[in-house]
C-alpha positions in Angstrom: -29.1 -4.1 -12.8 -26.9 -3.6 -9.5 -25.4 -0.7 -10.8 -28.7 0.7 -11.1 -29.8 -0.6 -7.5 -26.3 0.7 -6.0 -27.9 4.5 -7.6 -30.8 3.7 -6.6 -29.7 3.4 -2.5 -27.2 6.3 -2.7 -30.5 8.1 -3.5 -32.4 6.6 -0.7 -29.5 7.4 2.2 -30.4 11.1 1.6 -34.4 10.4 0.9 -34.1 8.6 4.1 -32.2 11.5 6.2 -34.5 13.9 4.8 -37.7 12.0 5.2 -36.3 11.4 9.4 -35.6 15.0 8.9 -39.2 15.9 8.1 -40.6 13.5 10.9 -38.8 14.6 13.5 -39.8 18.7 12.5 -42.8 17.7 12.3 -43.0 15.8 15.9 -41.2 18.5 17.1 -43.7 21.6 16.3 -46.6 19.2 17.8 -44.7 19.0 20.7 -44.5 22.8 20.5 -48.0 23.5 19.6 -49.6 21.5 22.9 -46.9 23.0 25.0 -44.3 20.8 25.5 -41.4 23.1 25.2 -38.9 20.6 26.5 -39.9 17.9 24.5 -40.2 19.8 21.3 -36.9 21.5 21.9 -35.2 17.9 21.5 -37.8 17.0 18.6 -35.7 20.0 17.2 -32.6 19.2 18.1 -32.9 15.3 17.0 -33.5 17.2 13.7 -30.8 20.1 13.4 -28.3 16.7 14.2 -29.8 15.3 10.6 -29.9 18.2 8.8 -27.1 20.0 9.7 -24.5 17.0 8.5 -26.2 16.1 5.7 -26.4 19.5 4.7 -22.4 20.3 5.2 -22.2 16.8 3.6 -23.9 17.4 0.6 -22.1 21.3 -0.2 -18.8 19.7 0.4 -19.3 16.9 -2.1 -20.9 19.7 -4.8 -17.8 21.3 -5.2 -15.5 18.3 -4.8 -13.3 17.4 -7.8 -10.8 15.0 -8.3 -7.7 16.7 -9.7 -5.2 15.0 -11.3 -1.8 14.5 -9.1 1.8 13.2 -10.2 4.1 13.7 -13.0 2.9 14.2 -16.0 3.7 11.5 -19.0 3.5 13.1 -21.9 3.3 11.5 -25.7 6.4 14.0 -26.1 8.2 12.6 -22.9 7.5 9.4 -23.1 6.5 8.0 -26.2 7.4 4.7 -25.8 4.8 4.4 -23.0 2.2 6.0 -25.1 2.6 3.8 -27.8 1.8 0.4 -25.9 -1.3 2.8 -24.2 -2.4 3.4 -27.5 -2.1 -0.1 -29.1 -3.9 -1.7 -25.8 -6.5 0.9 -26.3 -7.4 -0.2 -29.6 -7.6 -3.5 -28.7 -10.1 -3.2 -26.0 -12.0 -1.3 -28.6 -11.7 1.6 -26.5 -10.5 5.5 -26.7 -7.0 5.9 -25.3 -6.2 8.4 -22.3 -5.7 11.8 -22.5 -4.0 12.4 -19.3 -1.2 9.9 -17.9 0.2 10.4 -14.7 3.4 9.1 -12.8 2.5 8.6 -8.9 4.0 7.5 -5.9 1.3 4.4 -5.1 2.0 0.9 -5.9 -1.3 1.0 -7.8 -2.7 2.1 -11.2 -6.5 3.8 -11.2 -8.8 5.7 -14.5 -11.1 8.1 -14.2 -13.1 10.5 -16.0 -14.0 14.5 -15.5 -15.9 16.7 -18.5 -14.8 13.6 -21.0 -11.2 14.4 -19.8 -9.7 10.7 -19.5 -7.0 10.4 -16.7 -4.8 7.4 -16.3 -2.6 7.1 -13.3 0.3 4.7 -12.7 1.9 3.9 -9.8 5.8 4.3 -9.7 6.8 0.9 -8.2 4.6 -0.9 -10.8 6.3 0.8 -13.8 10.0 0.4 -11.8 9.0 -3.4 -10.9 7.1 -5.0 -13.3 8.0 -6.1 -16.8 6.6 -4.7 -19.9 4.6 -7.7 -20.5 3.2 -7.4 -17.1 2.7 -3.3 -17.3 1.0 -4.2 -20.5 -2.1 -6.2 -18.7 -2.2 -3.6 -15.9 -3.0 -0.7 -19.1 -5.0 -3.3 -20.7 -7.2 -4.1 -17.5 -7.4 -0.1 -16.4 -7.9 0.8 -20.4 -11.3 -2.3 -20.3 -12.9 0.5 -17.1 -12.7 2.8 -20.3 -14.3 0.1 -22.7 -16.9 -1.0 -19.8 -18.0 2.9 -19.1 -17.3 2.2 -15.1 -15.8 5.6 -14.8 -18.7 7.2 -16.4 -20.5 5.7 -13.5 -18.2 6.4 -11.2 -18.4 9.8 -12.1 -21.9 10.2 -11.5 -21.0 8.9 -7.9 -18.3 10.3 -7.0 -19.9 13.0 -5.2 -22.8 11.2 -4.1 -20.5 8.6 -2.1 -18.4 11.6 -1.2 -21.4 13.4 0.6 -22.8 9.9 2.0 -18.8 9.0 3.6 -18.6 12.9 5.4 -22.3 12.4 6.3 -21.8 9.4 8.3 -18.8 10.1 9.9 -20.7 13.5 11.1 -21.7 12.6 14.8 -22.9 9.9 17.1 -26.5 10.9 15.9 -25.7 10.4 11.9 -25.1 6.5 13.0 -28.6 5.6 12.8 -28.4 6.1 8.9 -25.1 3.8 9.3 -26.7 0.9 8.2 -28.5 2.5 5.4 -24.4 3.1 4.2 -23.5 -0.3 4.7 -25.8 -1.9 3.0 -25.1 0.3 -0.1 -21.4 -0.5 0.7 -22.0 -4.2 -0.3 -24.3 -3.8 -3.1 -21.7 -1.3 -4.9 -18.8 -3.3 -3.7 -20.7 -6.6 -5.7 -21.5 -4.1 -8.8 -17.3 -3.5 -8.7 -16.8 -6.7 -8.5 -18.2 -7.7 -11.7 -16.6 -4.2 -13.2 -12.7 -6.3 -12.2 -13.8 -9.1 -13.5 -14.8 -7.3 -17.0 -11.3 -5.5 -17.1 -9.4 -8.5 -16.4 -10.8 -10.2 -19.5 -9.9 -7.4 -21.7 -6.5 -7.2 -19.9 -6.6 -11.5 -20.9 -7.7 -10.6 -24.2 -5.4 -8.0 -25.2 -2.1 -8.7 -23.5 -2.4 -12.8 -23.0 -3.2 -14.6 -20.0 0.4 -15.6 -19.0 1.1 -11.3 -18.6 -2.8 -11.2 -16.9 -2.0 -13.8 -14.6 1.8 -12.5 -13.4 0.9 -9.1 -13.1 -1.6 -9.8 -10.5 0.1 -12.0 -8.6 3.0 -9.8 -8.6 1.8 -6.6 -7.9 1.2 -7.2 -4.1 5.0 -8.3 -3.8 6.0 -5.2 -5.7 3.7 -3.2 -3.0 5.8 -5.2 -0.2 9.4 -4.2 -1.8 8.5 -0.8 -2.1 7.2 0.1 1.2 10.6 -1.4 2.4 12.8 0.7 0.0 11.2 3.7 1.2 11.6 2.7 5.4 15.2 1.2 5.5 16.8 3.2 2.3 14.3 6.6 0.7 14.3 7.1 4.5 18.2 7.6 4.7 18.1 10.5 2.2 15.2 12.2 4.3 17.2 11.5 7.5 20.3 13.4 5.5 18.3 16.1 2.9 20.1 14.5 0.1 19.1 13.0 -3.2 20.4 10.0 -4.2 19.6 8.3 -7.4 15.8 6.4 -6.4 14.7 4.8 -9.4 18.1 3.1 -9.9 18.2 2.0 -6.0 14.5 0.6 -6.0 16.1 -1.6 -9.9 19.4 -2.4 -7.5 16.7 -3.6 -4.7 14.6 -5.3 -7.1 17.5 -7.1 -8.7 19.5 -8.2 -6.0 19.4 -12.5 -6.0 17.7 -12.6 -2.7 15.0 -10.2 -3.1 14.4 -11.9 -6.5 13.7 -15.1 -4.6 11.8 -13.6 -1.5 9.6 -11.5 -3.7 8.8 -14.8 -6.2 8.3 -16.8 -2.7 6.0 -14.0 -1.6 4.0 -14.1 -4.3 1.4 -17.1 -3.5 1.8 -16.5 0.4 -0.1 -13.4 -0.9 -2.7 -14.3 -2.4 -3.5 -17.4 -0.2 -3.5 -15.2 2.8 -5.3 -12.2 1.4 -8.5 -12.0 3.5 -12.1 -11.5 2.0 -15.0 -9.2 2.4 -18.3 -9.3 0.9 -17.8 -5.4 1.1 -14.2 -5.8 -1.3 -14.3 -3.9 -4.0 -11.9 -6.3 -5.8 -12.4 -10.0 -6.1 -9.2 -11.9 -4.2 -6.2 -12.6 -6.3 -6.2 -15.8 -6.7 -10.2 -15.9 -7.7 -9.2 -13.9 -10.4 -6.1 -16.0 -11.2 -8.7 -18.6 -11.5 -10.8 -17.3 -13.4 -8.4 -15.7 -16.0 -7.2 -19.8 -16.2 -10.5 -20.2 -18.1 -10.4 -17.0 -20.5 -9.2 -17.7 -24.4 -6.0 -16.6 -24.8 -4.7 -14.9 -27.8 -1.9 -17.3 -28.5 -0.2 -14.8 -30.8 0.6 -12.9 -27.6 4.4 -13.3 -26.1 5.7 -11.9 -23.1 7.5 -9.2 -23.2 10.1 -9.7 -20.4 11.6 -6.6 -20.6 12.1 -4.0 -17.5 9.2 -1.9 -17.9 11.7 0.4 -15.8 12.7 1.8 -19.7 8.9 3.5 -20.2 10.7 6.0 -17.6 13.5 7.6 -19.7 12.4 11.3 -20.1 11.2 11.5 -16.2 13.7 14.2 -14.5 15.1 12.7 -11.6 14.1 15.6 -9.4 10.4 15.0 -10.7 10.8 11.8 -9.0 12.3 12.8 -5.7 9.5 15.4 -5.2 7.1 12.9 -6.1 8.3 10.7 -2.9 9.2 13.8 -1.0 12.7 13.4 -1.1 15.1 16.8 -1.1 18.6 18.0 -1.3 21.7 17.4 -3.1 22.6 15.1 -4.7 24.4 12.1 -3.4 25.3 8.2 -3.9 24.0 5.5 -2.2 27.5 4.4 -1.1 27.9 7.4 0.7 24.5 8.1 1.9 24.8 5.1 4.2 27.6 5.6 6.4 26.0 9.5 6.5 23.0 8.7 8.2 22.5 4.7 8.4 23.7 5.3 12.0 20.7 7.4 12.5 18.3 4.7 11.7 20.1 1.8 13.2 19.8 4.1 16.4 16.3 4.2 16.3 15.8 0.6 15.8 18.0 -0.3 18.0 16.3 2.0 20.8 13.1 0.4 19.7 14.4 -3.0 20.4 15.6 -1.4 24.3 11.8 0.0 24.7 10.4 -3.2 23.9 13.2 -5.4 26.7 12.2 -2.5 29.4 8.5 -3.2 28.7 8.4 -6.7 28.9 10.8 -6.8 31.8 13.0 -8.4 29.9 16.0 -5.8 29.7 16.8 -3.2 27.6 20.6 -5.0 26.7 21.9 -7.6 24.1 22.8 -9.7 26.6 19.1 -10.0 28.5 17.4 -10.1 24.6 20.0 -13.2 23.7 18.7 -14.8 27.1 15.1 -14.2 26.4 15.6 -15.9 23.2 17.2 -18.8 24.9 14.7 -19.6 27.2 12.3 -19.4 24.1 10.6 -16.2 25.1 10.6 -14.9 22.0 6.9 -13.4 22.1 7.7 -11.8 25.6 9.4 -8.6 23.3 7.0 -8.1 20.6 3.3 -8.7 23.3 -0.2 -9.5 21.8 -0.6 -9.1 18.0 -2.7 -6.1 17.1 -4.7 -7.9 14.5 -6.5 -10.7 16.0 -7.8 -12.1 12.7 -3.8 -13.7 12.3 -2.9 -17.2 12.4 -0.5 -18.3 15.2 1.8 -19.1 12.0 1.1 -15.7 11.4 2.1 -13.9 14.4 5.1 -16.1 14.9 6.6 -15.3 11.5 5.8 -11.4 12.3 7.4 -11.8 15.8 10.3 -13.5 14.1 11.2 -10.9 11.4 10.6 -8.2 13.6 13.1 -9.4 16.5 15.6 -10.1 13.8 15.6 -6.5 12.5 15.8 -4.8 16.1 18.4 -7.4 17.1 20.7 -6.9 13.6 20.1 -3.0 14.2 21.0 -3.2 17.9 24.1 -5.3 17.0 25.4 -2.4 14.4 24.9 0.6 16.9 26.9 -0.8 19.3 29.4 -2.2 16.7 29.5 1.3 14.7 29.3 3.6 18.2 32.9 1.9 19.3 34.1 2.5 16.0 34.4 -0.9 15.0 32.7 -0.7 12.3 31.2 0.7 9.2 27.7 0.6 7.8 27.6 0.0 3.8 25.0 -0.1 1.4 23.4 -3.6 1.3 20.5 -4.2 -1.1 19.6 -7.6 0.1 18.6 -7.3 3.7 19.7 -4.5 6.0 23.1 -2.9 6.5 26.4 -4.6 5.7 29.0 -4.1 8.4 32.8 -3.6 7.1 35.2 -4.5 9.7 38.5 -3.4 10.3 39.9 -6.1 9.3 38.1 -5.4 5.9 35.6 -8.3 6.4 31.7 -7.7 5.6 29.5 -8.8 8.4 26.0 -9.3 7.9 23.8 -8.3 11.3 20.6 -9.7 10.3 21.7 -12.6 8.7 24.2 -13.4 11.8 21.1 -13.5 14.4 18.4 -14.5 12.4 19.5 -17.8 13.8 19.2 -17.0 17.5 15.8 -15.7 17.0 14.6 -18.1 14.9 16.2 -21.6 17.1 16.5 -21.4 20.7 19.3 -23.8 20.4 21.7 -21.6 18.6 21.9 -19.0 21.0 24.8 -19.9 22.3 26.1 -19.9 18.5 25.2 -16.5 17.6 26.6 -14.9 21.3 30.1 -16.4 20.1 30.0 -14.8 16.7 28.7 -11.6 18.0 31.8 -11.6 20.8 34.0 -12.5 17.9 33.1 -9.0 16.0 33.8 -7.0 18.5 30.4 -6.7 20.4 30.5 -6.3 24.0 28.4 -7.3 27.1 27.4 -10.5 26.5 
């Protein structure tokens, strides 16, 4: 019945523009006819401002077709992966797939063109997650299949399209802005219930203990990746080399610490993941909840292995185009003396900006004394999102100083020569000294930031490395 409702007002926001339309042509040759030239000229205009946008709207949205994007997965390439799509397929009672494609988004989406079936799955979820856990993320996008939502969504696509460009054409087109939201909410609630369907079949076909980790760990994934790709994929951009990715993003994921900030990460998540009656997803841990109370198939056992392995037969270079990497090729332990300098540099300037702004000082030494009178949130101002907790904002402030502090600490230590930056997949840089000892600049002032009263600590260490000025 909502999903019905949902067509029903898509249909309305462009009865309604045309029917405002068709009033205001209609006031607008009366004006004309007794004589009010002015007044039927605006009449007109008020009109052409409907019209016009809706109209572009609408031809836009005709010819709009989702294309598929990504590397493609083939049952040749990859037939390891296309055996679990097929199994999970069956078991939802569905029809598997035709088209399965690699991209670079820490998600996984269906859809459907002409009957074609596409199936797209996000790089860091395949790299991150186990097979078990890759298993429930087919099984919930293969129950859309079963549940015919992207026969639906086919039929809106382009009707959403046009209403989306519509709205956003001109001040004018905002009178029709609430019309848009209030559709907004009833198709959000109808894709609610559509999640909700797919993550019992992905209960029902793959167990609730794979159902309920997946979810819970895709956000974290999402995290590590978008890290891997600032402090290391941007190294090889910075130097127009190719290291190896998919084996850095495994050396990332599998480092001890990351292992234990990602698991730590993982309910901080889903507590603090805000809610919208317009979401299109229920929150994580709703559904977490929910799948609690699903049968499981008790037959089912998690399969721990790296889901990583579905990826033998993808070229290398397939990926590095895919996240728009180029060059030679290159290791990671030489990529990072090459250009880690680069990036430090521009952290490190970063950290400067912020000590000029706040009249703080743009050196180590004034930073280090701003953090000793407890002034921490004097370098990083007001938080731009004011739905945040104090907690919140602290914690942000906190690793933020930290890594433009550590990066400060190893431009000034690498420009004098005294030292070396190394590959480090748990946390930033590691330093090598001459002495041959590995110094660890985020971990070394991660202190200072965090406690006023070691300060004085940290300054010692840092002089005791080699750094100057303090």
């Amino acid at each position: 019945m909502r999903a019905v409702l949902a067509l029903v007002m898509l249909a309305g926001f462009f009865v309604l523009g045309a029917a405002l339309t068709a009033f205001l042509v209609v006031v607008s040759v009366w004006r004309f006819r007794i004589g009010d030239f002015q007044g039927g000229g605006w009449m007109a205009f008020f009109a052409a401002s409907v019209a016009v946008p809706m109209l572009w709207a609408v031809l836009r949205a005709i010819f709009a077709r989702p294309a598929p994007t990504g590397i493609p997965m083939t049952r040749a390439t990859h037939p390891e992966l296309w055996r679990h799509v097929d199994e999970l397929a069956a078991l939802a009672g569905t029809r598997s797939p035709d088209d399965v494609r690699l991209v670079p988004d820490a998600n996984a989406s269906v859809w459907e063109r002409r009957g074609t079936r596409y199936l797209q799955l996000g790089l860091p979820l395949v790299a991150g997650l186990s097979i078990g856990e890759l298993r429930s993320v087919l099984a919930h996008e293969l129950g859309h299949y079963g549940g015919g939502h992207t026969q639906v969504s086919a039929v809106t696509f382009r009707a959403k399209v046009a209403l989306e460009l519509a709205v956003n054409q001109g001040d004018f087109m905002r009178l029709l802005y609430g019309w848009a939201k209030l559709y907004a909410l009833v198709a959000a609630s109808e894709s609610r219930e559509h999640e909700r369907f797919a993550d019992e079949v992905a209960v029902a076909a793959a167990g609730q203990e794979a159902a309920r980790r997946a979810l819970l760990r895709i956000g974290p994934v999402g995290e590590a990746w978008s890290d891997y790709l600032r402090w290391y994929v941007s190294l090889a951009v910075l130097a127009g080399r190719t290291p190896p990715l998919l084996e850095g993003f495994r050396h990332y994921l599998d480092h001890p610490r990351r292992v234990h900030e990602l698991r730590a990460l993982e309910p901080v998540l889903a507590e603090q993941e805000p809610t919208s009656i317009f979401d299109s997803h229920p929150p994580v841990r709703e559904r977490v909840a929910a799948m609690a109370l699903l049968p499981s198939v008790s037959a089912v056992s998690l399969d721990e292995r790296p889901a990583w392995t579905l990826l033998d037969g993808t070229p290398s270079e397939a990926v590095a185009a895919l996240i728009e990497v180029e060059g030679p090729p290159i290791t990671w332990e030489e990529l990072a003396p090459l250009t880690g300098h680069v990036l430090v540099r521009r952290y490190a300037e970063a950290l400067r900006h912020a000590g000029r702004v706040s009249k703080v000082g743009d050196t180590l030494a004034a930073v280090l004394a701003c953090l000793e009178r407890g002034e921490l949130h004097r370098l990083t101002g007001r938080p731009v999102d004011a739905s945040l907790t104090p907690e919140q904002v602290h914690e942000a402030a906190v690793d933020t100083v930290t890594e433009l502090l550590a990066c400060a600490v190893a431009d000034q230590l690498v420009t004098a020569g005294r030292a070396v930056l190394e590959i480090n997949w748990g946390g930033l840089f590691a330093l090598r000294l001459p002495d041959g000892a590995a110094v660890y600049p985020d971990d070394l002032v991660a202190p200072a930031v965090r406690d006023t009263s070691r300060v004085a600590e940290v300054r010692l260490r840092l002089q005791a490395i080699g750094v100057d000025g303090l």
